[in-house]
SETOR-577760 format. One record per residue (C-alpha): residue in three letters; x, y, z; residue number from 0. Coordinates in Angstrom, 3 decimals, padded with zeros to 6 digits. Last residue first. Example, Ala and Ser with C-alpha at 12.3 -4.5 7.8 and 13.67 -1.06 7.14 Angstrom:
REC  code        px        py        pz  pos
REC   Ser   013.670  -001.060   007.140    1
REC   Ala   012.300  -004.500   007.800    0
//
This chain:
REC  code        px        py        pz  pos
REC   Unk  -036.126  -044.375  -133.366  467
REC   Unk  -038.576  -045.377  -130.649  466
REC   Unk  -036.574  -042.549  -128.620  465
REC   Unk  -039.698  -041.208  -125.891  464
REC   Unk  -037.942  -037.911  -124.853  463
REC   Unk  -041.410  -036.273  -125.209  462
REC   Unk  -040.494  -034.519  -128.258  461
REC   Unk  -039.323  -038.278  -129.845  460
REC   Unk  -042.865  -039.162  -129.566  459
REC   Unk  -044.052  -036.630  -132.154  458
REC   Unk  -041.599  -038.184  -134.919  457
REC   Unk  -042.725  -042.152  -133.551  456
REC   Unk  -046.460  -041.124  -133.970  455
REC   Unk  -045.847  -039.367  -137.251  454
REC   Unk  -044.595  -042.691  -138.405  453
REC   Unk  -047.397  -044.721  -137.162  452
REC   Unk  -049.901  -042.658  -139.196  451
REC   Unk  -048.066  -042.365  -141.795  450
REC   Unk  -047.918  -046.745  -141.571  449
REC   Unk  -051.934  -045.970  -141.896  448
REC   Unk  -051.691  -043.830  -144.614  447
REC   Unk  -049.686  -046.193  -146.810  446
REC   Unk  -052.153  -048.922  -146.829  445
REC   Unk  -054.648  -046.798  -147.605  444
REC   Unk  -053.360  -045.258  -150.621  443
REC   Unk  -051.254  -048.391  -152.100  442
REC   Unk  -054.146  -049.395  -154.171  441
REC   Unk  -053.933  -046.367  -156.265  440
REC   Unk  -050.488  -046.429  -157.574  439
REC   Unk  -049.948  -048.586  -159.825  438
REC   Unk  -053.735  -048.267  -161.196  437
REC   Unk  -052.455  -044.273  -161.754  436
REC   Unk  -049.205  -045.254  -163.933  435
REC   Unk  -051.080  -048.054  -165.688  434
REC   Unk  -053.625  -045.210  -166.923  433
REC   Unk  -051.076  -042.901  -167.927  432
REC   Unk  -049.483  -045.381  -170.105  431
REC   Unk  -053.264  -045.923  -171.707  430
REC   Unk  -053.575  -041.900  -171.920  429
REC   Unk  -049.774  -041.634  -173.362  428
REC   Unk  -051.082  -044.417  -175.636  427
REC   Unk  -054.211  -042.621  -177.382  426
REC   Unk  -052.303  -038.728  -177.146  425
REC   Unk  -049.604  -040.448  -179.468  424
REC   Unk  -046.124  -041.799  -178.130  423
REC   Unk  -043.452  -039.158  -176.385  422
REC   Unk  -045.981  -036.929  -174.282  421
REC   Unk  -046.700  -039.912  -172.075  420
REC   Unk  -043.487  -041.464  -172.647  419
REC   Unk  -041.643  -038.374  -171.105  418
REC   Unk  -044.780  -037.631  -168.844  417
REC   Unk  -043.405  -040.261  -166.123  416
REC   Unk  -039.473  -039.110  -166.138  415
REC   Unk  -040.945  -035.762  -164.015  414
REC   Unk  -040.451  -036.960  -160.604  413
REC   Unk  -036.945  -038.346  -161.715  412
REC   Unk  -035.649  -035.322  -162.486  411
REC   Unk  -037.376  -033.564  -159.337  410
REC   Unk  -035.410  -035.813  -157.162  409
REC   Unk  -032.118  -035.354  -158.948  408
REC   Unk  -032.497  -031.523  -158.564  407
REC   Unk  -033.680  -032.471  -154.859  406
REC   Unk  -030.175  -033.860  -154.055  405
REC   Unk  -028.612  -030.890  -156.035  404
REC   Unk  -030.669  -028.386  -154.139  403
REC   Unk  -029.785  -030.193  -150.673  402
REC   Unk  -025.826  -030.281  -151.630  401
REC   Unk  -025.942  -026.357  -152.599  400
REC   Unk  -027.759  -025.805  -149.140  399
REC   Unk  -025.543  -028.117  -147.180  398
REC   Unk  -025.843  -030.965  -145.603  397
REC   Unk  -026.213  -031.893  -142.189  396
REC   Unk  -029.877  -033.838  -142.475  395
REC   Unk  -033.161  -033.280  -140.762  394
REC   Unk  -034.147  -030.756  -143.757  393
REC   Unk  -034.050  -033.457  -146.113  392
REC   Unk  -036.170  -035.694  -144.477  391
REC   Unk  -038.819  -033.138  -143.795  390
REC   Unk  -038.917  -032.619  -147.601  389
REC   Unk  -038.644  -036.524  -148.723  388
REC   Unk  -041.954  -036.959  -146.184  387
REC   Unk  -043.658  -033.505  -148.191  386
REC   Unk  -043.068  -034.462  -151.216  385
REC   Unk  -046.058  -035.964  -151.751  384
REC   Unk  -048.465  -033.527  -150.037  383
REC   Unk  -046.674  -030.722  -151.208  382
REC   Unk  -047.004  -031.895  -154.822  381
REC   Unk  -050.734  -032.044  -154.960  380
REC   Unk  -050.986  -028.268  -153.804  379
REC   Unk  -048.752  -027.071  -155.180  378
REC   Unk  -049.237  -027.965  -158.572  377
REC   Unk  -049.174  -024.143  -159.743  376
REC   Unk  -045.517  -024.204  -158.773  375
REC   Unk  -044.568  -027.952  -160.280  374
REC   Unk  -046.514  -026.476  -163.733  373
REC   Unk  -045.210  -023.452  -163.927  372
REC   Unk  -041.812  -024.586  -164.079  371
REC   Unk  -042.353  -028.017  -166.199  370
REC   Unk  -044.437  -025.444  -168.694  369
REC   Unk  -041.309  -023.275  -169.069  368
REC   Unk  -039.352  -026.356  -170.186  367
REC   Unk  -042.259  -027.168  -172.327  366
REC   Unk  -042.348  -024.153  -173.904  365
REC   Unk  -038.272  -023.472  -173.894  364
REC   Unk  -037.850  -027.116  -175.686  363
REC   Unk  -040.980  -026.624  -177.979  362
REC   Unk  -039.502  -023.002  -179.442  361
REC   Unk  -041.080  -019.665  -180.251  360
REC   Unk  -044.899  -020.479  -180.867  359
REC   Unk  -044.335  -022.952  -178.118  358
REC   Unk  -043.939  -019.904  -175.885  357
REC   Unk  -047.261  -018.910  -176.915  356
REC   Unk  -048.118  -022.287  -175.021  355
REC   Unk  -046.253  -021.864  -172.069  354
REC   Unk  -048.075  -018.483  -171.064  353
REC   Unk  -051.364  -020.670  -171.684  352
REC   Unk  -049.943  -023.477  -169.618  351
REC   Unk  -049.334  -021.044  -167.059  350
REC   Unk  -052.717  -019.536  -166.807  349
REC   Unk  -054.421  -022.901  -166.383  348
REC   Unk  -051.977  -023.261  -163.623  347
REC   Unk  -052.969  -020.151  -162.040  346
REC   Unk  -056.554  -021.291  -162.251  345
REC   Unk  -058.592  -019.026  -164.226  344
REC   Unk  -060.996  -016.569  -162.627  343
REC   Unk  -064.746  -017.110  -161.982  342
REC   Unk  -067.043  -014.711  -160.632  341
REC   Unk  -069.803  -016.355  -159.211  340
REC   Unk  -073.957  -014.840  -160.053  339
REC   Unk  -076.697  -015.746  -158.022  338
REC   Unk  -078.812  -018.568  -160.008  337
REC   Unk  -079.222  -020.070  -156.569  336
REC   Unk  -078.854  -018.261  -153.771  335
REC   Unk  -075.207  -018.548  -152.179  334
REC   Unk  -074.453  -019.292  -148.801  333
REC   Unk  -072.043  -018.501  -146.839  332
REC   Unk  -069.070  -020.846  -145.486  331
REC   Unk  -068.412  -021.362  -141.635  330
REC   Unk  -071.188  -023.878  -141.542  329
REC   Unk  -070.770  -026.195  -144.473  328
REC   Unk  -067.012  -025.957  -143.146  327
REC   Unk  -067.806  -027.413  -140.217  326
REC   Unk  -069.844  -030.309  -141.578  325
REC   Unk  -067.570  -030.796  -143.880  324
REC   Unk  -064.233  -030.925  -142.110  323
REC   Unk  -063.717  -035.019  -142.654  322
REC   Unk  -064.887  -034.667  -145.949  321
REC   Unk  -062.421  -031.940  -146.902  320
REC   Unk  -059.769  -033.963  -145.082  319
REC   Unk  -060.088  -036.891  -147.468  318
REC   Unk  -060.729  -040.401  -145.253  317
REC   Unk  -058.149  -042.914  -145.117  316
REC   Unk  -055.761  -040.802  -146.827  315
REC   Unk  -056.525  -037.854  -145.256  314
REC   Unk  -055.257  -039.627  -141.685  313
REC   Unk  -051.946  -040.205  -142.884  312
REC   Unk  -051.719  -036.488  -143.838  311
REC   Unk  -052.551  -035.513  -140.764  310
REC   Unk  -050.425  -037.686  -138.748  309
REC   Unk  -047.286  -037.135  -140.168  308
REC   Unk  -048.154  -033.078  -139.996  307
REC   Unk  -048.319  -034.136  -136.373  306
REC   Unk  -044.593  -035.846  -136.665  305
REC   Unk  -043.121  -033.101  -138.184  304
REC   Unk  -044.074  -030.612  -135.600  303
REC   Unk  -043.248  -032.878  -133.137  302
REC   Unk  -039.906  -033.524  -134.212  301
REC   Unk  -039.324  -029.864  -135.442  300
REC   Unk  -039.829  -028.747  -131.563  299
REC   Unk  -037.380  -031.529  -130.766  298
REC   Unk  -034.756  -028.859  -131.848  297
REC   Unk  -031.715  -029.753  -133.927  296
REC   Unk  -033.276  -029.939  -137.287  295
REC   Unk  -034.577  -026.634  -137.073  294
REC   Unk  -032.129  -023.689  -137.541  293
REC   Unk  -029.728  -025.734  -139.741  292
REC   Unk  -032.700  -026.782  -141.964  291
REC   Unk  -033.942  -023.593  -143.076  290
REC   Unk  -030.744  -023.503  -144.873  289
REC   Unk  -031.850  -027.465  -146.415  288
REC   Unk  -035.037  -026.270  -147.426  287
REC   Unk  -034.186  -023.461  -149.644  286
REC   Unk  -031.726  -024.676  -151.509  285
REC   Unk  -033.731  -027.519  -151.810  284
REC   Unk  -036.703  -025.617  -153.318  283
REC   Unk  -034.053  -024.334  -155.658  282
REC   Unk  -033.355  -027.250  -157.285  281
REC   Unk  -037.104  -028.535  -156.997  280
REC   Unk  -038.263  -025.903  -158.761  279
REC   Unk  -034.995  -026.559  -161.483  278
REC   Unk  -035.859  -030.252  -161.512  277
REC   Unk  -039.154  -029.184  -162.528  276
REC   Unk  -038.221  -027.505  -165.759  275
REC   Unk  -035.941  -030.396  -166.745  274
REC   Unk  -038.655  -033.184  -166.431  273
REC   Unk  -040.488  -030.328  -169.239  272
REC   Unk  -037.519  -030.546  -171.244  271
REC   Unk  -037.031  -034.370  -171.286  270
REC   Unk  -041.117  -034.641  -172.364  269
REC   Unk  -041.065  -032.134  -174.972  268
REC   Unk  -037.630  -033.452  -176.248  267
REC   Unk  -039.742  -037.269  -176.664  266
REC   Unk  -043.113  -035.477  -177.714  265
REC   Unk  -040.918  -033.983  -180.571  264
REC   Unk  -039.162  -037.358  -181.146  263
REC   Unk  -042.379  -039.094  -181.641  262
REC   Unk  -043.943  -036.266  -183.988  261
REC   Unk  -040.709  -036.427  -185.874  260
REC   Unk  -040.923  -040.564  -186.206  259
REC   Unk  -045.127  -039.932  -187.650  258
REC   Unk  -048.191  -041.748  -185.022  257
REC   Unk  -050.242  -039.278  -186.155  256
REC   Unk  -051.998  -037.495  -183.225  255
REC   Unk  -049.859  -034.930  -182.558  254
REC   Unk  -050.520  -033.090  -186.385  253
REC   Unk  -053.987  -032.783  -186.069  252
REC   Unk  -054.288  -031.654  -182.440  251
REC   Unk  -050.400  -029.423  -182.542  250
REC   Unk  -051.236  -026.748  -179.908  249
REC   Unk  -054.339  -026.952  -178.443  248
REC   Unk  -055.142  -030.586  -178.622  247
REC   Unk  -051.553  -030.926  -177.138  246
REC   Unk  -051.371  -028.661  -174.626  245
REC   Unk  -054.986  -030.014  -173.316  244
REC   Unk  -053.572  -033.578  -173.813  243
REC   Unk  -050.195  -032.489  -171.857  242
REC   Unk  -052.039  -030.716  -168.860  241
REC   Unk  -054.828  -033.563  -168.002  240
REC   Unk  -052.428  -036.023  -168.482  239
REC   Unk  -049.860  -034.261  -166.118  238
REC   Unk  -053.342  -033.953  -163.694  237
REC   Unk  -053.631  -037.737  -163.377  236
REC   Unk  -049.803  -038.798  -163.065  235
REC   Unk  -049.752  -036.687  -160.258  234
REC   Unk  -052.848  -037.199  -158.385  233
REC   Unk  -052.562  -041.066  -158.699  232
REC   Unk  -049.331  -041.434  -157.141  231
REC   Unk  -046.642  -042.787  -159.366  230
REC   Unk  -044.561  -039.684  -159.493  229
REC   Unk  -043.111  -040.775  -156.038  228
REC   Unk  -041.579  -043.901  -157.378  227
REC   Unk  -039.813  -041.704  -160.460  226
REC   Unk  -038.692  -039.226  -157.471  225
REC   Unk  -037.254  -041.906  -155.478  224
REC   Unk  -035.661  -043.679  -158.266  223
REC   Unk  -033.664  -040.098  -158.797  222
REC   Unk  -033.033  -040.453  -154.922  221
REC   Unk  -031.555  -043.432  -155.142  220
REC   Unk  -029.613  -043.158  -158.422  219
REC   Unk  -027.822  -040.201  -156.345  218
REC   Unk  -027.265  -041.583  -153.576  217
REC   Unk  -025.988  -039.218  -150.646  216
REC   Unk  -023.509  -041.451  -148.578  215
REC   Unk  -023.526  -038.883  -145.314  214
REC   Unk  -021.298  -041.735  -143.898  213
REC   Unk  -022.293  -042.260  -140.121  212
REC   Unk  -018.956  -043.008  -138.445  211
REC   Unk  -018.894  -045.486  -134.937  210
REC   Unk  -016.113  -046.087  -132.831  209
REC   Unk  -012.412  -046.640  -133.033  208
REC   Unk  -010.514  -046.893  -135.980  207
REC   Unk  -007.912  -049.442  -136.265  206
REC   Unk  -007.125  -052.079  -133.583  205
REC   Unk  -004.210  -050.138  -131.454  204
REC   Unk  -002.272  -053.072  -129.686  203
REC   Unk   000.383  -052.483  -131.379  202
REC   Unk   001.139  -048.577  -130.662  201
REC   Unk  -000.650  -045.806  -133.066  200
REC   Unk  -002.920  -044.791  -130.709  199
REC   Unk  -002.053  -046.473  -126.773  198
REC   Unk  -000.491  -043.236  -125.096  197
REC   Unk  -003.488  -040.333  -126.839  196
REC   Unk  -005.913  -043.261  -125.724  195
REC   Unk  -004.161  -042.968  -121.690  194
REC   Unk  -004.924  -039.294  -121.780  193
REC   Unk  -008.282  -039.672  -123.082  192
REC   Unk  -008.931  -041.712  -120.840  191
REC   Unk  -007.641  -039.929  -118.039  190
REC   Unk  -008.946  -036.866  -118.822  189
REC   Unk  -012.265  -038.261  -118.783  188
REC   Unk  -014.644  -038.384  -122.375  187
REC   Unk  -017.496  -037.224  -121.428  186
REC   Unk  -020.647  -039.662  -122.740  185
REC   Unk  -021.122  -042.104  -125.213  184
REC   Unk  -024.207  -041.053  -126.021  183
REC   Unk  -026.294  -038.927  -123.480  182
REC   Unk  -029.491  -037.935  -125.046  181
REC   Unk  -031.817  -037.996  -128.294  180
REC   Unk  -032.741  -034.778  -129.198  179
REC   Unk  -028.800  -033.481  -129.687  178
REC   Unk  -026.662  -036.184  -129.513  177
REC   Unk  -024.141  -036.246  -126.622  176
REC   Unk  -020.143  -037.272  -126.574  175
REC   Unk  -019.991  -038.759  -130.117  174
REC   Unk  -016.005  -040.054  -129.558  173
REC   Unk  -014.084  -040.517  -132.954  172
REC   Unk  -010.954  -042.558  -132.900  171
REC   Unk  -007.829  -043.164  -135.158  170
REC   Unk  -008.673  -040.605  -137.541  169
REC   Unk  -005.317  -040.484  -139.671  168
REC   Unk  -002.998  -037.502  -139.642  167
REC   Unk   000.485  -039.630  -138.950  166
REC   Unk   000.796  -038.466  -135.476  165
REC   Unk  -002.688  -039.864  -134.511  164
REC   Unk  -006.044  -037.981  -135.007  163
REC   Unk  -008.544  -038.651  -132.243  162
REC   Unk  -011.984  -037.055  -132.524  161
REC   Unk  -013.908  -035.284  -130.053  160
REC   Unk  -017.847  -034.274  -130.936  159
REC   Unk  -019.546  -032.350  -129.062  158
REC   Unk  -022.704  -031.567  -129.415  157
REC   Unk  -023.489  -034.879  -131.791  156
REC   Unk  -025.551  -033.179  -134.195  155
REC   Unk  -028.805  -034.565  -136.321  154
REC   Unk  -029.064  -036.929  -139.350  153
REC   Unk  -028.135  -040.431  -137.848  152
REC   Unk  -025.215  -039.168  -136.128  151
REC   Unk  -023.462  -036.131  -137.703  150
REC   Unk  -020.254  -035.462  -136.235  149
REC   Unk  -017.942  -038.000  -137.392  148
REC   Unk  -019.547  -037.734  -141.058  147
REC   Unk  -019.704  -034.013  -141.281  146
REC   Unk  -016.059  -033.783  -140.513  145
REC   Unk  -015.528  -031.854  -144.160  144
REC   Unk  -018.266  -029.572  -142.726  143
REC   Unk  -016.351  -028.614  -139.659  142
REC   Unk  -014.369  -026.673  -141.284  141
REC   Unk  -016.372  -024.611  -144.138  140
REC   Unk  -019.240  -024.317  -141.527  139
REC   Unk  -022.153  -023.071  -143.288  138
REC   Unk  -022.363  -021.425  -140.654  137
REC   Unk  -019.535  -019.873  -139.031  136
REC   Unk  -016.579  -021.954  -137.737  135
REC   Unk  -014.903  -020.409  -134.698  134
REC   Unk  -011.242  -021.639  -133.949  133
REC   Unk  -009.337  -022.687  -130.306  132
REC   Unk  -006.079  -023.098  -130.388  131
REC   Unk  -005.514  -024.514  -126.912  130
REC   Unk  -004.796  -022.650  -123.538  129
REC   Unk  -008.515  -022.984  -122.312  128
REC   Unk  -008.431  -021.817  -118.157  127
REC   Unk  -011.773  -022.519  -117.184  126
REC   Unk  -014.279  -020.688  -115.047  125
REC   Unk  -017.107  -021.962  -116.564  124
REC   Unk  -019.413  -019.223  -117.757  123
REC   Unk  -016.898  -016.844  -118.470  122
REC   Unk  -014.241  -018.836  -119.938  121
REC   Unk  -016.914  -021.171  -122.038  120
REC   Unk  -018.159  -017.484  -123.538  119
REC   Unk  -014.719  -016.670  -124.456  118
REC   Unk  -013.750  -019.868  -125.798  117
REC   Unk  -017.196  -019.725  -127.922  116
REC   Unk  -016.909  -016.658  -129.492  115
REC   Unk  -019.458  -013.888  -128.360  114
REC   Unk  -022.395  -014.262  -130.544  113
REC   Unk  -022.975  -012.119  -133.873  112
REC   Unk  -022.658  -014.734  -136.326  111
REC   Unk  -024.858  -017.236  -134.818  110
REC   Unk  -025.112  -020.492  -135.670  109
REC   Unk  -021.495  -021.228  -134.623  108
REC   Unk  -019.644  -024.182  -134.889  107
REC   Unk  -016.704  -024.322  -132.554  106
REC   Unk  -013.773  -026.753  -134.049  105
REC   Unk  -011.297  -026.700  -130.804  104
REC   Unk  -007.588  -028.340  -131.134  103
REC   Unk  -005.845  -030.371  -128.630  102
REC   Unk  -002.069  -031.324  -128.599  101
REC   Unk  -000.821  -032.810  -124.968  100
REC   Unk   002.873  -031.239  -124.675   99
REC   Unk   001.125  -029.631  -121.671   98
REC   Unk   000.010  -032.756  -119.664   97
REC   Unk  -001.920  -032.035  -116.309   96
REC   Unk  -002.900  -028.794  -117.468   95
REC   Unk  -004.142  -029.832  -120.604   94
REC   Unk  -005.706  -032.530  -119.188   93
REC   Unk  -007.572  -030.692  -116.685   92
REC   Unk  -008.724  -028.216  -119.669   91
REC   Unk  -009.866  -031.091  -121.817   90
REC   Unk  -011.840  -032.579  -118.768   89
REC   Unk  -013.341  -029.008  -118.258   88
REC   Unk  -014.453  -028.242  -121.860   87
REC   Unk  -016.028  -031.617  -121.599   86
REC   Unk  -018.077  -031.466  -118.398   85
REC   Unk  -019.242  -027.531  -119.591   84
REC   Unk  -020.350  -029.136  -123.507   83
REC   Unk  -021.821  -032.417  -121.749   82
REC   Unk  -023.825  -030.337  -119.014   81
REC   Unk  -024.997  -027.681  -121.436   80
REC   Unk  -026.280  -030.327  -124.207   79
REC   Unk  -030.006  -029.804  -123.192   78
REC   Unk  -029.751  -025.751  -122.804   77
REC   Unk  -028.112  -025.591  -126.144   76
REC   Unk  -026.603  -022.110  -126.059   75
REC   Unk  -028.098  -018.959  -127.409   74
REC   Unk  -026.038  -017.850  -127.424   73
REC   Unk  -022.609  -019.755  -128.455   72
REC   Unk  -020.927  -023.111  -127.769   71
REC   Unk  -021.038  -025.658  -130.542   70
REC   Unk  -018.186  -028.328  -130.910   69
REC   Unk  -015.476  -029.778  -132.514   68
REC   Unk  -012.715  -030.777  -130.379   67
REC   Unk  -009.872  -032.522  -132.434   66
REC   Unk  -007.746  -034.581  -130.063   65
REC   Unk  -004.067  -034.878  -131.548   64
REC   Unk  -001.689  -037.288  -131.396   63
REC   Unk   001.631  -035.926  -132.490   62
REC   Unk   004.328  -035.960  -135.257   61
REC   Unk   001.600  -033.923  -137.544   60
REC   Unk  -000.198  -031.081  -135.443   59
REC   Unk   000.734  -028.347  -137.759   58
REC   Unk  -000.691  -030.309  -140.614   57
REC   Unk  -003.939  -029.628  -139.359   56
REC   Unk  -003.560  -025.867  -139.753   55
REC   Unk  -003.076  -023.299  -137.008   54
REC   Unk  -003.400  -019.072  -137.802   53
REC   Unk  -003.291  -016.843  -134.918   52
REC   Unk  -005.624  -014.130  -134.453   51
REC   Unk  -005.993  -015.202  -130.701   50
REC   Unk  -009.862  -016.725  -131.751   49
REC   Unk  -007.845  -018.752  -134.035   48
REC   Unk  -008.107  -018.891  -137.751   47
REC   Unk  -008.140  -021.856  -139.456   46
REC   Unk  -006.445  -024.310  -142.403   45
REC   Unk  -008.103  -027.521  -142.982   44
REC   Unk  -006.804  -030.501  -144.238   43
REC   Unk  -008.978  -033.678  -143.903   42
REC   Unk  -008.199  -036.357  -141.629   41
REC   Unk  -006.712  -039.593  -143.512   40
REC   Unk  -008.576  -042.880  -142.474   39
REC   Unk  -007.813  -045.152  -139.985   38
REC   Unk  -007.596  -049.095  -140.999   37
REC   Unk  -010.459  -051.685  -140.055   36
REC   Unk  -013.174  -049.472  -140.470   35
REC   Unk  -017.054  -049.560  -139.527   34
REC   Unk  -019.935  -047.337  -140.975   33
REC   Unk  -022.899  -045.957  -139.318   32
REC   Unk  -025.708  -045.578  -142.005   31
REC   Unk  -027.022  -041.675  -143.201   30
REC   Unk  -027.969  -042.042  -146.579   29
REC   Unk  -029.364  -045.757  -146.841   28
REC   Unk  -031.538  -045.304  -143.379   27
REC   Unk  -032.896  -042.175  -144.564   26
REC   Unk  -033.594  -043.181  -147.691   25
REC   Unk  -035.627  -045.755  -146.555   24
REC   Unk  -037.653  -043.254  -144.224   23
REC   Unk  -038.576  -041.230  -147.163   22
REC   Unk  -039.312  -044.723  -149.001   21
REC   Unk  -041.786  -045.561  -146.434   20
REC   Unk  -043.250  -042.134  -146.712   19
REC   Unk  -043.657  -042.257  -150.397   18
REC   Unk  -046.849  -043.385  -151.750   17
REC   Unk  -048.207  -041.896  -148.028   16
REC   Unk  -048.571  -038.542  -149.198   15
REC   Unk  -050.142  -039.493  -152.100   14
REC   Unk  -053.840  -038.931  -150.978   13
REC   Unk  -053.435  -035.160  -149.603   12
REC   Unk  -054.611  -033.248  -152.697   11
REC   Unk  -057.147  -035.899  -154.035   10
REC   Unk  -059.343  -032.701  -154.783    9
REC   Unk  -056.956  -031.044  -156.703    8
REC   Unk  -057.241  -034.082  -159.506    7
REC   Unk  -060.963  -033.325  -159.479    6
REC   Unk  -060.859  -029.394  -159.916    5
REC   Unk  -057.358  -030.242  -162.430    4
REC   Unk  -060.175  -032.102  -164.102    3
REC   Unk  -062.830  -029.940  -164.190    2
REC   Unk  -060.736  -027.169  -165.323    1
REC   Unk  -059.689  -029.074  -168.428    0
//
């Protein structure tokens, strides 16, 4: 048993590239720009302004209004600066220009302890902002039901204006600059926008205006994701390893008969275990997607991202242990021969043994305890697979409770593989096992070379260079 988890260990970093072309797939399906011919209903939202005064979108209705949403506080994004100040400006020169103009400010704030963003955009610009103007707090229970205007292609347009006509429909939505990437469609003038409030709603109005990338999270697709992912030699090799040591231990005699209860016994083994990982990888996107709000906007996370790309790409083509050997054959002291090595049992090994008195109790809590321990004492093999779906995730607006749910679904379908495996007898699990790895293997070096190019493009994007 030890020998084998040794092995399977050893191919740590191989899998990474099984998924990285679906990583980037996903990303493409979940985040697409979308085109309407008709305007769609704004959502509701009630706020607090930073005058005390309450406004709600309804208030607006009879009007066109332009919906600000953007993100002034300190620290302030140096990059976006000129596009927030040249904004806030226009808005205030039209407001002066027109009064019964309607405009409403969305500020999403990071930080909770900054000075509010109208009061910050006062002092540093000298303008005179006579608009309600509300702060939204992480996790942004406002400006989160406009995640699709102001998300483009998984990180922040800073700002944002969008055009709701008198009826409460977004007529037009206006990504102003993108953080990482640059200048988008630019300020919006006071004249234009002056002229757009004039022409929305009239007949030669064509329906919305301008691009809307749909935060479409797929279930199926991620849950396909996670069975694709599973395929990877390391995994499907060391759940083998675990389930025929569980079951030789536990049940040797009565496992292998190929008897209906035995079947469905391996079958609720199997569903409960999948279940015990989903809940790892429930919380691990809880987890991942808050760390996400700090990161996913710098070009620091590009880089970073894109060199741990390039790592893993390059451990596929050659392991990394091999690669460090002669370094590490130096750093690491040597040991006379017949000089006696403590040993201790692997913390997975020490898991399945916890799971197995559990078994005593009841199969569905064993195994369901086993699909715990066993995605945390897999660390090492799992990181480097789901690492690509893991910088993914953390790229995208969502929320915490949205990125454990999406990785829930993931980690459901990671662990459908050992259902048959544990359902049939320990002779066909090991043949179904077998198909799994072949599947999988050849893909290895293919794979790390197009990690290679993808960690490229990632680091590239830190030195302005957009190839994506």
């Amino acid at each position: 048993m030890i020998s084998i988890i040794a092995n399977t260990q050893k191919k740590t970093l191989h899998s990474a590239a099984f998924l990285l072309i679906l990583a980037l797939a996903c990303q493409a399906l979940f985040s697409s720009p979308a085109f309407a011919a008709d305007a769609i209903k704004a959502p509701q939202f009630t706020a607090v302004g930073v005058d005390g005064k309450n406004f709600s979108l309804s208030d607006f209705l009879g009007a066109p209004l332009i919906l600000h949403i953007t993100n002034i506080e300190i620290p302030l994004c140096v990059e976006c600066e000129e596009s927030l100040k040249g904004q806030v400006e226009e808005l205030a020169k039209l407001k002066a220009a027109h009064p019964a103009v309607q405009i409403a400010t969305i500020n999403m704030r990071k930080n909770s302890y900054s000075r509010d963003g109208k009061s910050l955009a006062e002092k540093w610009w000298k303008v005179n902002i006579t608009w309600p103007w509300a702060e939204d707090i992480e996790p942004y229970t406002i400006a989160g039901k406009y995640l699709d205007y102001w998300n483009v292609r998984g990180g922040s347009s800073n700002p944002t204006l969008l055009l709701i006509d008198k009826e409460g429909n977004i007529a037009a939505v206006y990504h102003v600059y993108r953080v990482g990437e640059g200048v988008l469609e630019g300020v919006q003038s006071a004249e234009k926008l002056y002229q757009k409030l004039q022409d929305v709603g009239g007949r030669e109005w064509k329906g919305l205006e301008g691009e809307v990338f749909r935060q479409e999270m797929s279930a199926f697709g991620m849950f396909l994701l996670g069975i694709l992912t599973s395929l990877a030699p390391c995994s499907i090799a060391l759940m083998i390893a675990v389930f025929s040591y569980v079951m030789t231990i536990r049940k040797k005699d009565e496992y292998l008969r190929k008897s209906v209860s035995t079947s469905r016994e391996g079958f609720m083994i199997g569903i409960a275990f999948t279940l015990g990982m989903g809940v790892v990888f429930f919380v691990l996107g809880l987890f991942i997607s808050q760390v996400g709000l700090f990161i996913r906007d710098s070009r620091v996370f590009d880089l970073m991202a894109g060199l741990i790309m390039i790592t893993l790409g390059i451990s596929n083509l050659k392991p990394l242990d091999e690669i460090l050997e002669p370094v590490t054959s130096r750093i690491r002291p040597n040991r006379g021969e017949g000089e006696y090595c403590d040993t201790h049992k692997s913390l997975l090994q020490r898991s399945v043994e916890a799971s197995i008195a559990l078994f005593k109790h009841s199969s569905f809590i064993g195994a369901f305890t086993l699909g715990i321990f066993f995605a945390l004492g897999w660390a090492p093999c799992a990181l480097s697979m789901v690492l690509p779906v893991l910088i993914w995730l953390a790229s995208q607006n969502i929320t915490p409770l949205a990125g454990g749910v999406m990785l829930f679904i993931f980690g459901i379908g990671h662990g459908v593989p050992i259902i048959p495996i544990a359902t049939f007898s320990r002779a066909v699990g090991g043949r179904i096992g077998e198909k799994y790895v072949s599947i999988g293997a050849w893909t290895t070096k293919f794979f790390g070379l197009l990690v290679i190019v993808v960690g490229v493009v990632y680091a590239a994007r830190y030195a302005g260079f957009l190839l994506w």
